[in-house]
C-alpha positions as CSV (number, residue, x, y, z in Angstrom):
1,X,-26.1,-1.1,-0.8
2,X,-24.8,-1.9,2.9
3,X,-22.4,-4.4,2.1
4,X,-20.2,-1.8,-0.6
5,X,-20.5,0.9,2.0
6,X,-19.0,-1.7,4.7
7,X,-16.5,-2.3,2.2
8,X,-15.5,1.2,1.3
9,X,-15.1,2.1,5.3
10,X,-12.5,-0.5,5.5
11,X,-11.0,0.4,2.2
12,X,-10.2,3.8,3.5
13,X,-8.4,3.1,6.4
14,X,-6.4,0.6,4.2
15,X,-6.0,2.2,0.9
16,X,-2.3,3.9,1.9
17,X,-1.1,0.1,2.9
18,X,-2.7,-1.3,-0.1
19,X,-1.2,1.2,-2.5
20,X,2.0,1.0,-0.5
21,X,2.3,-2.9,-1.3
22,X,1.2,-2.3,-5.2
23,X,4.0,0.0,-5.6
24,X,6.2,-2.0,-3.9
25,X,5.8,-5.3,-5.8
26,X,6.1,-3.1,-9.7
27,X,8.7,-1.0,-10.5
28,X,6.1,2.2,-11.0
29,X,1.6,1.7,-11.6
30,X,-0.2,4.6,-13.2
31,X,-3.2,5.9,-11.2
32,X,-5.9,3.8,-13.8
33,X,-3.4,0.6,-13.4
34,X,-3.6,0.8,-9.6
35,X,-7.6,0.3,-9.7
36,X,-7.6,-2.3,-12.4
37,X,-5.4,-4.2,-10.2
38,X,-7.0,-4.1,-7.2
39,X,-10.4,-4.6,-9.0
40,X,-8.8,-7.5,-10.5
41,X,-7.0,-9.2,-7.8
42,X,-10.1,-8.7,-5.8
43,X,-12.7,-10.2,-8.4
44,X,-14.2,-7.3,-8.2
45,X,-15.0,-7.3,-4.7
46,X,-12.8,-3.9,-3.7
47,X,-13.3,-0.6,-6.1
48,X,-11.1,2.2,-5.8
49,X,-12.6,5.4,-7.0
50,X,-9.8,7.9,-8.3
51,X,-11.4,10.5,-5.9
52,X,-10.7,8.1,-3.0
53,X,-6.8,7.0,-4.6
54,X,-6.1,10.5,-5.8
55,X,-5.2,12.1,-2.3
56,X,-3.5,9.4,-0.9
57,X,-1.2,9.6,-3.8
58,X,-0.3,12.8,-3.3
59,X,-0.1,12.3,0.4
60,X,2.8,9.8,0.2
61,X,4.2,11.8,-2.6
62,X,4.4,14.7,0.0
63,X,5.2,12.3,2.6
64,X,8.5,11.3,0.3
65,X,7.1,7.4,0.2
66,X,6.7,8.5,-3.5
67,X,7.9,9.9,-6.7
68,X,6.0,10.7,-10.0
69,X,7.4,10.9,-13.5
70,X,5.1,12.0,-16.3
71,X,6.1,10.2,-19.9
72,X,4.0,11.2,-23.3
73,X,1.7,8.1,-24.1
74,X,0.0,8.6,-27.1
75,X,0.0,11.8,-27.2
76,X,-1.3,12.4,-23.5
77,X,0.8,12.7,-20.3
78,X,0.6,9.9,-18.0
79,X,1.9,10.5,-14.5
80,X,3.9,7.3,-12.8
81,X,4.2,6.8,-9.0
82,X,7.2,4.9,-7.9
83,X,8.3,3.7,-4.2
84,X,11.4,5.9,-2.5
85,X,13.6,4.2,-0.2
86,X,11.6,5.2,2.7
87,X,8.5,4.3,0.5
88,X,9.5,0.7,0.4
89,X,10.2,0.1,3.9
90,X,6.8,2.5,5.0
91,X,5.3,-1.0,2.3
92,X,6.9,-3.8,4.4
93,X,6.4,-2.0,7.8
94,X,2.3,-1.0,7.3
95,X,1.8,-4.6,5.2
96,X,3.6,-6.7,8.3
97,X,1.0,-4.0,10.7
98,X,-1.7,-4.6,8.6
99,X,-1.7,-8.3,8.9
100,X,-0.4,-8.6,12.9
101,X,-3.5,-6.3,13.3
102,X,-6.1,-8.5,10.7
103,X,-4.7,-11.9,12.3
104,X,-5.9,-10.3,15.7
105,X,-9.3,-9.2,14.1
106,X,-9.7,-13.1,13.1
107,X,-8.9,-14.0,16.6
108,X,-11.6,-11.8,18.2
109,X,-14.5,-12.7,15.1
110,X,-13.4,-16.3,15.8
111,X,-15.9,-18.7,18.0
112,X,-14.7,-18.3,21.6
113,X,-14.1,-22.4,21.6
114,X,-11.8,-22.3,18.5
115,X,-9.6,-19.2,18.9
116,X,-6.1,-20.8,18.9
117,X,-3.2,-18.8,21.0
């Protein structure tokens, strides 16, 4: 399907701001919670695989935006991602990117007429 494809192409170059802001905005998400969120906030319209949330994960863990803490739920161990210091302000610095760059997408998709300066 063209349209999911589309979708996925901007998910990736998007995914480390998006999982940036979800961590920033709870205190620490498990890796299934992320992509019920996003599925959820999105209606559906954005799927994150856990081969596609996985290595960014572990990327920002490496990149010390991120720490992990594994705690015993029901019987199992579930691993925790939580924002550093530098991870929250990485959040508010790619979100505040993200949209600058997304408001000048609009401007350039916008009919030439009605693009407002």
């Amino acid at each position: 399907m063209e349209n999911s494809a589309t979708s996925n192409e901007y998910v990736r170059g998007t995914l480390k701001t998006i999982v940036l802001n979800l961590l920033a905005e709870h205190d620490r998400m498990y890796g299934y919670e992320i992509t019920q969120e996003v599925k959820d906030r999105t209606g559906g319209a954005i799927a994150l695989t856990f081969g596609a949330l996985y290595p960014v994960l572990h990327k920002l863990e490496q990149e010390g935006l991120l720490v992990t803490e594994s705690v015993e739920v029901d019987g199992r161990l579930r691993k925790y991602y939580s924002l550093t210091q530098p991870g929250n302000e990485a959040a508010r610095n790619k979100t505040n990117d993200l949209e600058r760059f997304l408001d000048a997408v609009r401007l350039l998709l916008a009919p030439r007429g009605l693009a407002t300066e």
